[in-house]
PDB file of N, CA, C, O and CB in Angstrom:
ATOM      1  N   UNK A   1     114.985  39.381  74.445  1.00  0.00           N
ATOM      2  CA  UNK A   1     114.000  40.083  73.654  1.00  0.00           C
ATOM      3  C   UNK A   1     113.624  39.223  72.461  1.00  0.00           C
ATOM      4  O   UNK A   1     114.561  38.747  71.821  1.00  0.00           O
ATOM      5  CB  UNK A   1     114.529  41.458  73.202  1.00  0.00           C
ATOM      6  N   UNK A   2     112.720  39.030  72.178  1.00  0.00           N
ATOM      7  CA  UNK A   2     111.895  37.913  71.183  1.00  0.00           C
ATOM      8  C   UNK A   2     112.172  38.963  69.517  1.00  0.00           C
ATOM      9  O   UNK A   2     111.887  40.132  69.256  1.00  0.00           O
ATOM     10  CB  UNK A   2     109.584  37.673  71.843  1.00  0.00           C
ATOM     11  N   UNK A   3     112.692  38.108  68.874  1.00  0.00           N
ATOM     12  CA  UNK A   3     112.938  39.087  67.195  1.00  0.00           C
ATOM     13  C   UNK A   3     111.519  38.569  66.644  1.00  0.00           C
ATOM     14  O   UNK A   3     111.018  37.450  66.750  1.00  0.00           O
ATOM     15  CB  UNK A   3     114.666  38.456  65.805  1.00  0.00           C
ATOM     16  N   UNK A   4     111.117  39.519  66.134  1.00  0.00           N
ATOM     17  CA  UNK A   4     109.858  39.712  65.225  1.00  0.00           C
ATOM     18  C   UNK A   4     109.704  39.624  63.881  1.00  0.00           C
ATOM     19  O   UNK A   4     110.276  40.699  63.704  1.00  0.00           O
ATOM     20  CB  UNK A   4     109.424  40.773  65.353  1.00  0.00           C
ATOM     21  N   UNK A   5     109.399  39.243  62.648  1.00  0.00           N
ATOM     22  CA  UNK A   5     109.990  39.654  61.261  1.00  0.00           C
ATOM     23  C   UNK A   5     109.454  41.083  61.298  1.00  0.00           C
ATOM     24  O   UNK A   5     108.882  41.517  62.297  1.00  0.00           O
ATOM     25  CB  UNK A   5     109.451  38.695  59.835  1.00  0.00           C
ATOM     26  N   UNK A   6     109.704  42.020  59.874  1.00  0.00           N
ATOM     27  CA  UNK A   6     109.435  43.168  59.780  1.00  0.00           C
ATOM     28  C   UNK A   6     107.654  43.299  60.023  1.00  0.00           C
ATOM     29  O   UNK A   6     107.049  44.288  60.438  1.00  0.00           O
ATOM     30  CB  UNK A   6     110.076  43.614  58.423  1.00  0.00           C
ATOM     31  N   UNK A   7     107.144  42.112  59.660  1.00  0.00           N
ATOM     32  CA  UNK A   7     105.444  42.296  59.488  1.00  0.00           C
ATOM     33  C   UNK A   7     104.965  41.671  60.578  1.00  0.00           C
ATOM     34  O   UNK A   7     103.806  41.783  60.974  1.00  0.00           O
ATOM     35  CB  UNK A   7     104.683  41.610  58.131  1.00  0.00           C
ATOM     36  N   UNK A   8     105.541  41.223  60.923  1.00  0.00           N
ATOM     37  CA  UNK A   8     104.766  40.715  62.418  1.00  0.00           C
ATOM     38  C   UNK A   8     105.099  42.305  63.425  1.00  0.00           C
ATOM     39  O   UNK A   8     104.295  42.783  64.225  1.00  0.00           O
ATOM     40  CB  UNK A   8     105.828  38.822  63.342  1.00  0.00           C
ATOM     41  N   UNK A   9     106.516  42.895  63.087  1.00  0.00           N
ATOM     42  CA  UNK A   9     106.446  44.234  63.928  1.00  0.00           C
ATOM     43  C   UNK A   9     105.537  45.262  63.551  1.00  0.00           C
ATOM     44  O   UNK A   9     104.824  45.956  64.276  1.00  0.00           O
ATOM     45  CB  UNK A   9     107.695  44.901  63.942  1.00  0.00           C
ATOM     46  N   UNK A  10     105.720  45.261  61.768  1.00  0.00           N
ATOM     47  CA  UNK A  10     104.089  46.264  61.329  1.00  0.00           C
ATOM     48  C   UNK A  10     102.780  46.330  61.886  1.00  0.00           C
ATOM     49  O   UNK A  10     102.112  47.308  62.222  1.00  0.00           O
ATOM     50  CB  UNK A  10     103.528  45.934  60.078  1.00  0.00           C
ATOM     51  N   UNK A  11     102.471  44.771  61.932  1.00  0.00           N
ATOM     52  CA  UNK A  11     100.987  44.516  62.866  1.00  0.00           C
ATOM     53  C   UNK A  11     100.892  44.849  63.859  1.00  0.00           C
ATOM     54  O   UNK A  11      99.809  45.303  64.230  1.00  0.00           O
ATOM     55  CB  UNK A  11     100.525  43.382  63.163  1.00  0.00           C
ATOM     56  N   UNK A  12     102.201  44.758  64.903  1.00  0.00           N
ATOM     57  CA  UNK A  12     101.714  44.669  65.905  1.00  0.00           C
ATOM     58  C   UNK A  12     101.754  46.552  66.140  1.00  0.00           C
ATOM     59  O   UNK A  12     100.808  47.086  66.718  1.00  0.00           O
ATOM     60  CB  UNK A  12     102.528  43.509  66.879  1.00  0.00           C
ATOM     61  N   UNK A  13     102.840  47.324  65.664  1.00  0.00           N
ATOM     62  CA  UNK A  13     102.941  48.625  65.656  1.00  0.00           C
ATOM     63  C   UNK A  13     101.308  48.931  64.823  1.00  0.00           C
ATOM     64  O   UNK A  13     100.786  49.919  65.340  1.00  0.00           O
ATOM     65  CB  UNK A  13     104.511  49.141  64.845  1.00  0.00           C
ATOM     66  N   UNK A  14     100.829  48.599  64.208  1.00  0.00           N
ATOM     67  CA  UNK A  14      99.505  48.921  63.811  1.00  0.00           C
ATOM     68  C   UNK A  14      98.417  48.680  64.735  1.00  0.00           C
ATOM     69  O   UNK A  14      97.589  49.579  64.885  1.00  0.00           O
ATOM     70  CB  UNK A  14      99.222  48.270  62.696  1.00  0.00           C
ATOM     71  N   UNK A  15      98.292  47.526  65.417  1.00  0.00           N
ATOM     72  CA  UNK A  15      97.497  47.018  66.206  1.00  0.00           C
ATOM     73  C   UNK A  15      97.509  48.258  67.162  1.00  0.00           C
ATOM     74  O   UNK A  15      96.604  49.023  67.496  1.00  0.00           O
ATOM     75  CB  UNK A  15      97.893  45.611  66.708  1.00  0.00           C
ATOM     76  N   UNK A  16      98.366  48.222  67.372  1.00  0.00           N
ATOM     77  CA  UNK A  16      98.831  49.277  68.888  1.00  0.00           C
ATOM     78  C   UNK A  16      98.289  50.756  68.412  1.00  0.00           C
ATOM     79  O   UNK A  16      97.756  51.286  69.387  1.00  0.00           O
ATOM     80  CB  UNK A  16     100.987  49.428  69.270  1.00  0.00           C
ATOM     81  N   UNK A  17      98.244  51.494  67.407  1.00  0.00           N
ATOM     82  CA  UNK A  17      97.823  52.521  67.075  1.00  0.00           C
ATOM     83  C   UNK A  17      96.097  53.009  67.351  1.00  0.00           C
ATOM     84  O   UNK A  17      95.531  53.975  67.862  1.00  0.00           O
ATOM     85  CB  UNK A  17      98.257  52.440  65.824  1.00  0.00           C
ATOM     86  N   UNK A  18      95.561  51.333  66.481  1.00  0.00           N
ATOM     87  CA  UNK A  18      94.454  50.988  66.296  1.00  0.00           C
ATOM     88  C   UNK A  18      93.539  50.883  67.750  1.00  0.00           C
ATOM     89  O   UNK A  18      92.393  51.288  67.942  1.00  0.00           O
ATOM     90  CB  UNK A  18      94.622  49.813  65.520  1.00  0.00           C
ATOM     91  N   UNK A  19      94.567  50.119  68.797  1.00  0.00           N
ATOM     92  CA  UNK A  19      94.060  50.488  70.263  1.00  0.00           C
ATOM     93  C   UNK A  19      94.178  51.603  70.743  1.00  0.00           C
ATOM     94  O   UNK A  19      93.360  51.758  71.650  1.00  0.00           O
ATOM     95  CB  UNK A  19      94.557  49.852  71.190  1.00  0.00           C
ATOM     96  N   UNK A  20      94.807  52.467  70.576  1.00  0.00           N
ATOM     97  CA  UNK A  20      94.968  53.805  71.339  1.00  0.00           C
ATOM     98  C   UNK A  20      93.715  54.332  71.202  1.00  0.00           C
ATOM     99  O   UNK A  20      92.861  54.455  72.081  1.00  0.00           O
ATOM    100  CB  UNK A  20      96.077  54.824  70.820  1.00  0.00           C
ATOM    101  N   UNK A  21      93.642  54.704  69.800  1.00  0.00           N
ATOM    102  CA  UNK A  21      92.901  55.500  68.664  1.00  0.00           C
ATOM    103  C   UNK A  21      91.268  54.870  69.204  1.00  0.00           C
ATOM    104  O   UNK A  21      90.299  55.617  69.070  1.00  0.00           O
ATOM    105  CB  UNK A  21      93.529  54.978  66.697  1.00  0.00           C
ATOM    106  N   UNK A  22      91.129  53.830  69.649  1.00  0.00           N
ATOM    107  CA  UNK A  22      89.664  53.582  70.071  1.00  0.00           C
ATOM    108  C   UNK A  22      89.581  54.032  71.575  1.00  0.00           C
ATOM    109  O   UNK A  22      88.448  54.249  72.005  1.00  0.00           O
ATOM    110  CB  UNK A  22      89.204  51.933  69.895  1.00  0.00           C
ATOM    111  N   UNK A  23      90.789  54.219  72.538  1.00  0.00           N
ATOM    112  CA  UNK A  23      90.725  54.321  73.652  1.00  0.00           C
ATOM    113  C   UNK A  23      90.933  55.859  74.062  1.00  0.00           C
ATOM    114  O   UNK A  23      91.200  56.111  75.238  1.00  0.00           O
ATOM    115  CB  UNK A  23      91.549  53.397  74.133  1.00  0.00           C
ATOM    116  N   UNK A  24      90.792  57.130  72.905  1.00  0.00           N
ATOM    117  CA  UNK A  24      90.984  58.161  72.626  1.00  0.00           C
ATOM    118  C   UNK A  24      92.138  58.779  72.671  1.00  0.00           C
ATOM    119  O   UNK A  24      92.249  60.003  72.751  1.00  0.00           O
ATOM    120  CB  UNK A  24      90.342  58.606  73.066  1.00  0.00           C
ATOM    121  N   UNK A  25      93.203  57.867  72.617  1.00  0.00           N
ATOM    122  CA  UNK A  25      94.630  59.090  73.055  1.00  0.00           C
ATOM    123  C   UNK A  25      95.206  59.733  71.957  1.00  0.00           C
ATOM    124  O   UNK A  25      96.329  60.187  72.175  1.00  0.00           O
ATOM    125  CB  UNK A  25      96.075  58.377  73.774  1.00  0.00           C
ATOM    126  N   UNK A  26      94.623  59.941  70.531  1.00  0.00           N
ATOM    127  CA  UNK A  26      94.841  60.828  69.506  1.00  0.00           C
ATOM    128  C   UNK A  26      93.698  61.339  69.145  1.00  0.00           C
ATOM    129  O   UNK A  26      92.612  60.793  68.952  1.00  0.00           O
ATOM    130  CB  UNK A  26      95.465  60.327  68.464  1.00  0.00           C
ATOM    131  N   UNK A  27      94.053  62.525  69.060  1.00  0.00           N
ATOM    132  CA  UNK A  27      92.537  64.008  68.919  1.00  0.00           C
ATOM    133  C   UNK A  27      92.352  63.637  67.986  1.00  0.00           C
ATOM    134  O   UNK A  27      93.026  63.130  67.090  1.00  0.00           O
ATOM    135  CB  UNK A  27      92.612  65.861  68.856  1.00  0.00           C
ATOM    136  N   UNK A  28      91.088  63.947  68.185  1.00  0.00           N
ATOM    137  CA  UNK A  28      89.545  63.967  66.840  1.00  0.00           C
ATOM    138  C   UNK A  28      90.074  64.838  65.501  1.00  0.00           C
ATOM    139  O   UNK A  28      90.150  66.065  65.441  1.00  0.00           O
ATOM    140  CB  UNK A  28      87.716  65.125  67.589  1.00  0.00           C
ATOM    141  N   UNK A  29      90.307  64.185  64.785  1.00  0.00           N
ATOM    142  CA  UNK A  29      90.454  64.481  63.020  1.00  0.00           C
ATOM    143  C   UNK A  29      89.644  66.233  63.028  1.00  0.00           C
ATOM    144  O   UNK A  29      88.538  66.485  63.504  1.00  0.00           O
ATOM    145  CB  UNK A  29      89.172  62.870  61.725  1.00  0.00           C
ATOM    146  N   UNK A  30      90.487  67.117  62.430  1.00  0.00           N
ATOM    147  CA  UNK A  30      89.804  68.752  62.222  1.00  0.00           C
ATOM    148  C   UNK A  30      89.007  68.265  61.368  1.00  0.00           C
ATOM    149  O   UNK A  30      89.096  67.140  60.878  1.00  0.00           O
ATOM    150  CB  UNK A  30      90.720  70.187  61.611  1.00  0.00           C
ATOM    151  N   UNK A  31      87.848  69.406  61.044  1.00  0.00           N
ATOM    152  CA  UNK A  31      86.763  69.348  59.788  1.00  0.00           C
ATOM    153  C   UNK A  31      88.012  69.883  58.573  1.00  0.00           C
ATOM    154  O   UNK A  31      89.119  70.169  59.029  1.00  0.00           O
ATOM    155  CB  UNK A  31      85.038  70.709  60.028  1.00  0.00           C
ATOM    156  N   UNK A  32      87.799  69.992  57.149  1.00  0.00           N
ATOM    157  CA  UNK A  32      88.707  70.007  56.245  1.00  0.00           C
ATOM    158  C   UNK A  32      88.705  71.636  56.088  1.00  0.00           C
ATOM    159  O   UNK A  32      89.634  72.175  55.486  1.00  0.00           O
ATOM    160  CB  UNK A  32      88.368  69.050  54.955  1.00  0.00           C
ATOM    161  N   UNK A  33      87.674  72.377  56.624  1.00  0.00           N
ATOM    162  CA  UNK A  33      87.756  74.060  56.461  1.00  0.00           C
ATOM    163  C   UNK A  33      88.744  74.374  57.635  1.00  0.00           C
ATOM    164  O   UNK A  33      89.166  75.530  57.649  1.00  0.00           O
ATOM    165  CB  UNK A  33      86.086  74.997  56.688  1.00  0.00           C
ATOM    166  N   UNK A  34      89.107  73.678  58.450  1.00  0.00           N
ATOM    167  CA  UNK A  34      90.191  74.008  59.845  1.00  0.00           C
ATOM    168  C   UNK A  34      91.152  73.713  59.351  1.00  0.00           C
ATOM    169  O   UNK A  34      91.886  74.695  59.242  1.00  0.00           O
ATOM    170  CB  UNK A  34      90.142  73.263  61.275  1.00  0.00           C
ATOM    171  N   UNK A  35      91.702  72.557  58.851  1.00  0.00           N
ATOM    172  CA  UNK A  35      92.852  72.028  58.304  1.00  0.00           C
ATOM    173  C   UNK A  35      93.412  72.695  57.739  1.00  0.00           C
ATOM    174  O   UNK A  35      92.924  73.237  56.747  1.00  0.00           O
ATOM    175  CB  UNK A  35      92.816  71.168  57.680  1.00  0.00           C
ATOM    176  N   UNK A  36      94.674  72.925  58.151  1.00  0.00           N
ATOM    177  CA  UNK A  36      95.694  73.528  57.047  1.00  0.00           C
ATOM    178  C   UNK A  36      96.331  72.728  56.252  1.00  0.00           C
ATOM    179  O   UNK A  36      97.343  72.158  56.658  1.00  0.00           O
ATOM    180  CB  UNK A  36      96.724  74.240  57.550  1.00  0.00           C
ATOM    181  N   UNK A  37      95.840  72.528  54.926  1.00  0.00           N
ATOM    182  CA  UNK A  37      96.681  72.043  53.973  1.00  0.00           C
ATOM    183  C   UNK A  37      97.769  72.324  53.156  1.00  0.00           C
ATOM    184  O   UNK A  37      97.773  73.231  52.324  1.00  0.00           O
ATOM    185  CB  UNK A  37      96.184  71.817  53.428  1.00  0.00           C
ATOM    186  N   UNK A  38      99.117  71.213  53.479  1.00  0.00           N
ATOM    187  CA  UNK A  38     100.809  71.482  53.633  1.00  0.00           C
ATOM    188  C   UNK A  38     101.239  71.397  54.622  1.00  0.00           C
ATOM    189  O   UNK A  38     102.331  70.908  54.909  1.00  0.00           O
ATOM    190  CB  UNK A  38     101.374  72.618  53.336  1.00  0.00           C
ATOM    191  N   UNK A  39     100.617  71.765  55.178  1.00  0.00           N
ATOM    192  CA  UNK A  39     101.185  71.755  57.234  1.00  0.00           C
ATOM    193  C   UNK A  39     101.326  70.182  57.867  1.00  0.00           C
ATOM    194  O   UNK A  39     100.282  69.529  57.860  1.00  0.00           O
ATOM    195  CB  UNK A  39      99.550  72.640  58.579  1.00  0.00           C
ATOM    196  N   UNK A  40     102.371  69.623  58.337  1.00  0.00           N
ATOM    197  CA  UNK A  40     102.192  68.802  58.953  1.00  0.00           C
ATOM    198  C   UNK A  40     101.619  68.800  60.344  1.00  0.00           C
ATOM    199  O   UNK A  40     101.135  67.836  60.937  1.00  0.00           O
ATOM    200  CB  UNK A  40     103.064  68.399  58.825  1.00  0.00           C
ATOM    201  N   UNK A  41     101.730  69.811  60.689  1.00  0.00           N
ATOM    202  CA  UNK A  41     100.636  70.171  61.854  1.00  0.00           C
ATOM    203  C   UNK A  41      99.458  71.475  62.121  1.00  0.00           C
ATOM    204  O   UNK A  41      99.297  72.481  61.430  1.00  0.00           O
ATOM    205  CB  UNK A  41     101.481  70.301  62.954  1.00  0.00           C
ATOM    206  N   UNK A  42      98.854  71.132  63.147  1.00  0.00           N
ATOM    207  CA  UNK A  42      98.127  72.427  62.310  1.00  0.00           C
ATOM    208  C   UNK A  42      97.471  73.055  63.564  1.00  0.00           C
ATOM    209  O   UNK A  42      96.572  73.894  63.527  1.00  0.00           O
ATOM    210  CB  UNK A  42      96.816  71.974  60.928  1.00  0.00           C
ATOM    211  N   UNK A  43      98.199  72.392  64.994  1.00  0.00           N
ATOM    212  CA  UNK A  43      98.231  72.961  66.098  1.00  0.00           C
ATOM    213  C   UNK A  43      98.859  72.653  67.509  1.00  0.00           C
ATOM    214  O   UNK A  43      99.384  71.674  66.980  1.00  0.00           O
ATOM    215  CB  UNK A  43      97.244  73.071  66.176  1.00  0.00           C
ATOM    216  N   UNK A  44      99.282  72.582  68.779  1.00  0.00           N
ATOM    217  CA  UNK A  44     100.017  72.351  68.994  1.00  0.00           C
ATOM    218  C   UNK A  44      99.466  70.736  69.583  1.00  0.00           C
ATOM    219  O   UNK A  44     100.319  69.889  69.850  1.00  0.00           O
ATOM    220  CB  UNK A  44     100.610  73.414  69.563  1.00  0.00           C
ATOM    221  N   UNK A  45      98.104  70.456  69.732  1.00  0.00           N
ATOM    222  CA  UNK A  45      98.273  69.214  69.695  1.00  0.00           C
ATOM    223  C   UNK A  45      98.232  68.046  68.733  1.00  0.00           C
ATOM    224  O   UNK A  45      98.105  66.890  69.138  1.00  0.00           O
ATOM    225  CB  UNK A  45      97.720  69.045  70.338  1.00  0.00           C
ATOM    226  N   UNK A  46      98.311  68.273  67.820  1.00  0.00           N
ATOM    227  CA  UNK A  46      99.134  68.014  66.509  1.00  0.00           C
ATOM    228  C   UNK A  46     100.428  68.194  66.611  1.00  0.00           C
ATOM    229  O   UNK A  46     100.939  67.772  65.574  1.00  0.00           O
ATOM    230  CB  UNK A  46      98.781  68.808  65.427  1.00  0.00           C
ATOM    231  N   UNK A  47     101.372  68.684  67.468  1.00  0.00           N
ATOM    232  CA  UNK A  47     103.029  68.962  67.213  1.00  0.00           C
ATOM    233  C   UNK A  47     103.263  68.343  68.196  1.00  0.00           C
ATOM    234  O   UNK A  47     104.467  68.152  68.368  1.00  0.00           O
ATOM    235  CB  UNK A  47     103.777  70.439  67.174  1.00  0.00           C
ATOM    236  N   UNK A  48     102.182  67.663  69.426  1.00  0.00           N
ATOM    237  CA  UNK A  48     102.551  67.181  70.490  1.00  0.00           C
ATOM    238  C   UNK A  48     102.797  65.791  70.042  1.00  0.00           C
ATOM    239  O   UNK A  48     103.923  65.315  69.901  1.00  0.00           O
ATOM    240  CB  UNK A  48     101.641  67.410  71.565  1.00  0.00           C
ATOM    241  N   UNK A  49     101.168  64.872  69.726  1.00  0.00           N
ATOM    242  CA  UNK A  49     101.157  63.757  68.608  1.00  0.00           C
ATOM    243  C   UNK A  49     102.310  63.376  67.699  1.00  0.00           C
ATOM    244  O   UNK A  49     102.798  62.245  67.696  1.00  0.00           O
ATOM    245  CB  UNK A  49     100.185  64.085  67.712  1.00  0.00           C
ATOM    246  N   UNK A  50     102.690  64.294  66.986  1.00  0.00           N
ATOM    247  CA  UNK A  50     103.900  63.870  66.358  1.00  0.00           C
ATOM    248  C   UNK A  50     105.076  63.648  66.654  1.00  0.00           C
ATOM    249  O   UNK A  50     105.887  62.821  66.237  1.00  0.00           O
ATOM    250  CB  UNK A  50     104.105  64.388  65.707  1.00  0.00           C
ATOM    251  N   UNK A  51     105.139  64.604  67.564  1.00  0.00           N
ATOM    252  CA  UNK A  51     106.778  64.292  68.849  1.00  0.00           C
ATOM    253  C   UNK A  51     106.390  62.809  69.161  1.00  0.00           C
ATOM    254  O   UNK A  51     107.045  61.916  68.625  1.00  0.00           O
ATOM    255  CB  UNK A  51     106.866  65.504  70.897  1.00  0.00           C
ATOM    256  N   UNK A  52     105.833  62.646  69.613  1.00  0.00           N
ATOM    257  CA  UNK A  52     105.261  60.904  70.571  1.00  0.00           C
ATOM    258  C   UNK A  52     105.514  60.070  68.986  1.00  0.00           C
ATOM    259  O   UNK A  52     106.604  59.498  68.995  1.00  0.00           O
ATOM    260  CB  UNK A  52     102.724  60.753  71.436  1.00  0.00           C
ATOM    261  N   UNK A  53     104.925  59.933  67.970  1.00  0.00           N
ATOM    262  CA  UNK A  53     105.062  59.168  66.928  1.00  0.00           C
ATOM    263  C   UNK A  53     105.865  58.815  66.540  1.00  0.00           C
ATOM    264  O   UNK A  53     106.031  57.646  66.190  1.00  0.00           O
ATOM    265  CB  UNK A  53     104.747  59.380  66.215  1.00  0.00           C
ATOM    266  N   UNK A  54     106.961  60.060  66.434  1.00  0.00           N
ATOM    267  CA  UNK A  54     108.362  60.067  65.244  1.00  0.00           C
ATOM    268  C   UNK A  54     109.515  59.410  67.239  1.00  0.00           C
ATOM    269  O   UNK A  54     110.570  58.777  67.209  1.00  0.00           O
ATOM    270  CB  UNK A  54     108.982  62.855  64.030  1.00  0.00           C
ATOM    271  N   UNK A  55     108.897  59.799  68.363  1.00  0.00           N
ATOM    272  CA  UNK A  55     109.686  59.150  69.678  1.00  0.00           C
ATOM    273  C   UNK A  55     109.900  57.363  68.876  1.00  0.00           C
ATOM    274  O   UNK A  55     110.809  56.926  68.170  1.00  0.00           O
ATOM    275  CB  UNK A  55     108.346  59.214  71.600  1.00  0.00           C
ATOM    276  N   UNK A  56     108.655  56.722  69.377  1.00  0.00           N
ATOM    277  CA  UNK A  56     108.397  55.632  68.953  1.00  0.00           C
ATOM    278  C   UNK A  56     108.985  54.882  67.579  1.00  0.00           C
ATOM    279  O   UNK A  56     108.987  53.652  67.520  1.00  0.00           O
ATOM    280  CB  UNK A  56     107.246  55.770  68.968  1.00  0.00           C
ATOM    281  N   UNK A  57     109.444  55.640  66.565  1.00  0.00           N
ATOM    282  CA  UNK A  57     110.066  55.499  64.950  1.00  0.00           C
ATOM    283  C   UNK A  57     111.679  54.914  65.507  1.00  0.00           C
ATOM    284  O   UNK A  57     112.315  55.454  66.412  1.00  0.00           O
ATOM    285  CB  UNK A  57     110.144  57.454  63.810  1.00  0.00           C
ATOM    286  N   UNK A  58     112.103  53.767  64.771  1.00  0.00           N
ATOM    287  CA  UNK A  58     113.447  53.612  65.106  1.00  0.00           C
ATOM    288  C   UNK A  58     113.808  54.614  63.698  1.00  0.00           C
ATOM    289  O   UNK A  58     113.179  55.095  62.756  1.00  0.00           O
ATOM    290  CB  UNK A  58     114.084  51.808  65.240  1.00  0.00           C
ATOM    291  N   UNK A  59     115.336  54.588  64.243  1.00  0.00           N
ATOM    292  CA  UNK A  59     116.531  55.185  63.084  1.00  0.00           C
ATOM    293  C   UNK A  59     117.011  54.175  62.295  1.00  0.00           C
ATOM    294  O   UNK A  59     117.043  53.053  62.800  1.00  0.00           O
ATOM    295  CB  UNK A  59     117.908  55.845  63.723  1.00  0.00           C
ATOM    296  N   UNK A  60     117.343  54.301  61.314  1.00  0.00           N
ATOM    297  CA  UNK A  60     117.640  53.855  59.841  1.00  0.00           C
ATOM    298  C   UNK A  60     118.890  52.649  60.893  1.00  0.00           C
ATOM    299  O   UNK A  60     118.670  51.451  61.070  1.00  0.00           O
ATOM    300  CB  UNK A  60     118.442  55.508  58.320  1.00  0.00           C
ATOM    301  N   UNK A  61     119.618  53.102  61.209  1.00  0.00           N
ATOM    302  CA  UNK A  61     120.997  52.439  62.140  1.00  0.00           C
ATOM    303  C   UNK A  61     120.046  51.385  62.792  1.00  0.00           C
ATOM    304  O   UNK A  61     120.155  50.255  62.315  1.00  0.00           O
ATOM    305  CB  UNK A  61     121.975  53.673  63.530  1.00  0.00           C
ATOM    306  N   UNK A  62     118.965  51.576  63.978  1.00  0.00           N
ATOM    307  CA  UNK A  62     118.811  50.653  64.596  1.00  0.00           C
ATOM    308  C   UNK A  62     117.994  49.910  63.378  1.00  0.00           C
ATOM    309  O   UNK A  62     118.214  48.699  63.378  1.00  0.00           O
ATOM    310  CB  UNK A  62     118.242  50.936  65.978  1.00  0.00           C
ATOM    311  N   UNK A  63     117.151  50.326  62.397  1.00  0.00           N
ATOM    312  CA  UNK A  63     116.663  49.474  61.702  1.00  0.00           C
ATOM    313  C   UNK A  63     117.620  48.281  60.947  1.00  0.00           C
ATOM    314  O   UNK A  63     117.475  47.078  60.729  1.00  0.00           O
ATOM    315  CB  UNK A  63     115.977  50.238  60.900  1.00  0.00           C
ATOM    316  N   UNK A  64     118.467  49.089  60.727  1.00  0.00           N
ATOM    317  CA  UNK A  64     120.039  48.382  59.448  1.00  0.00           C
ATOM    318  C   UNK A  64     120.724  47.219  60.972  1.00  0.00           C
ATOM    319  O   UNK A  64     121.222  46.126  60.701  1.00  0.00           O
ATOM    320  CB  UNK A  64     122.056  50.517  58.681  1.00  0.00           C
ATOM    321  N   UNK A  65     120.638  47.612  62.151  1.00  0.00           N
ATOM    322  CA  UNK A  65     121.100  46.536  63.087  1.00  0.00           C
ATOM    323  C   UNK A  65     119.954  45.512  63.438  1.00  0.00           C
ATOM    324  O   UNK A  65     119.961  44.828  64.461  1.00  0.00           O
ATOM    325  CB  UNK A  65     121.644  47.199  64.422  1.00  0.00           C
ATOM    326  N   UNK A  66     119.163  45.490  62.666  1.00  0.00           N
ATOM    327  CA  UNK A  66     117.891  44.178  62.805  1.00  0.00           C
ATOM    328  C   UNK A  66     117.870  43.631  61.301  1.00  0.00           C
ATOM    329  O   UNK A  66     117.103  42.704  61.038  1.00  0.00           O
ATOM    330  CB  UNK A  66     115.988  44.846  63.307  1.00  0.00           C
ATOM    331  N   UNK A  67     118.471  44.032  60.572  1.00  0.00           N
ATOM    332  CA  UNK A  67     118.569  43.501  59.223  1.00  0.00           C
ATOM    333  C   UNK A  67     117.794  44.317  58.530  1.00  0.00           C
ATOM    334  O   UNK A  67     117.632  43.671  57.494  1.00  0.00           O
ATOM    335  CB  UNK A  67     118.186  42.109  59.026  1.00  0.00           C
ATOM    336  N   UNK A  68     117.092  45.498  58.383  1.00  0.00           N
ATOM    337  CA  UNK A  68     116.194  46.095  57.850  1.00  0.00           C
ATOM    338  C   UNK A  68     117.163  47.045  57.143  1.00  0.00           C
ATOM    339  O   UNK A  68     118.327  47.435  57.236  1.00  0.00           O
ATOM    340  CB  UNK A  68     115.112  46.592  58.764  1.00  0.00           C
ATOM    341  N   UNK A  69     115.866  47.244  56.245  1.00  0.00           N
ATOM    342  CA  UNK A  69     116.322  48.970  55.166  1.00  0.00           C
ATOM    343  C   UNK A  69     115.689  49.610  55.069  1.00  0.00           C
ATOM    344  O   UNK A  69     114.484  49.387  54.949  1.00  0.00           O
ATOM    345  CB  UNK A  69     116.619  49.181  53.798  1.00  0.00           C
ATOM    346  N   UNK A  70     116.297  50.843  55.080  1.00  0.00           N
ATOM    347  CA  UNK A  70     115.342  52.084  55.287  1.00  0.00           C
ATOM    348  C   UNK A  70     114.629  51.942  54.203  1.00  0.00           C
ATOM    349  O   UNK A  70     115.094  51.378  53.212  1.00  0.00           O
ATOM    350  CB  UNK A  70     115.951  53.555  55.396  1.00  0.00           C
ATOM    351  N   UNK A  71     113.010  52.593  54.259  1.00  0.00           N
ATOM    352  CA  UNK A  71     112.239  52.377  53.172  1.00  0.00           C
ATOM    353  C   UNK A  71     111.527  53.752  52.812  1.00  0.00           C
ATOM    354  O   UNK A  71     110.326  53.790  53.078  1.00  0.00           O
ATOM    355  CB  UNK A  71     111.271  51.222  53.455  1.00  0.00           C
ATOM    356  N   UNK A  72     112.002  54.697  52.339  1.00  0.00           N
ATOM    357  CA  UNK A  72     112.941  54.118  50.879  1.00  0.00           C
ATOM    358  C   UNK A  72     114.149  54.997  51.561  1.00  0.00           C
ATOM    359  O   UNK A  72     114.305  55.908  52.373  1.00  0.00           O
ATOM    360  CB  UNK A  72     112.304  54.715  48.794  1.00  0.00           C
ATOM    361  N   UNK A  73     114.865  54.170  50.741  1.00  0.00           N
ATOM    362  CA  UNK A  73     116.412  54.581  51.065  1.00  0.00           C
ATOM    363  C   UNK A  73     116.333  56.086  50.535  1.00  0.00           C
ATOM    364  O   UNK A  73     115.805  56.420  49.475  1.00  0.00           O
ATOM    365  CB  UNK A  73     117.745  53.538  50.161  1.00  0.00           C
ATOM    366  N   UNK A  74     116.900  56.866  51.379  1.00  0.00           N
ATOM    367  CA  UNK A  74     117.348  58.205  50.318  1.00  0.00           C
ATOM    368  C   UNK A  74     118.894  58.723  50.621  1.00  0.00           C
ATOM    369  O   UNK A  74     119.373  59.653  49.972  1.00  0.00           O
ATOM    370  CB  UNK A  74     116.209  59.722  50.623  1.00  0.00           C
TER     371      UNK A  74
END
């Protein structure tokens, strides 16, 4: 497996978002009168999206076993 620095993994985890997002696989932004503001979601495909996002997120452990730190530490 090829090691990445932290910003070459940012880009490319950005890049990758940036392709989805043109190829439609995250729903169209609500108008701001739909939106529930506070809510991290605000329906269930919004709770679906985020399951898949936070899937993809390493843990603080696998980050701390690549030399990384959680940002921000708490």
């Amino acid at each position: 497996m090829a090691r990445f620095s932290p910003e070459q993994e940012q880009e490319k985890y950005v890049n990758k978002q940036i392709r989805e997002a043109r190829e439609g696989e995250y729903p169209e932004h609500k108008s701001i009168h739909e939106a529930e503001n506070g809510s991290m979601v605000n329906d269930m495909e919004d709770l679906k999206q985020l399951g898949e996002d936070m899937d993809e997120m390493s843990t603080n452990s696998e980050d701390e076993a690549r030399g990384l730190s959680p940002d921000p530490e708490q």
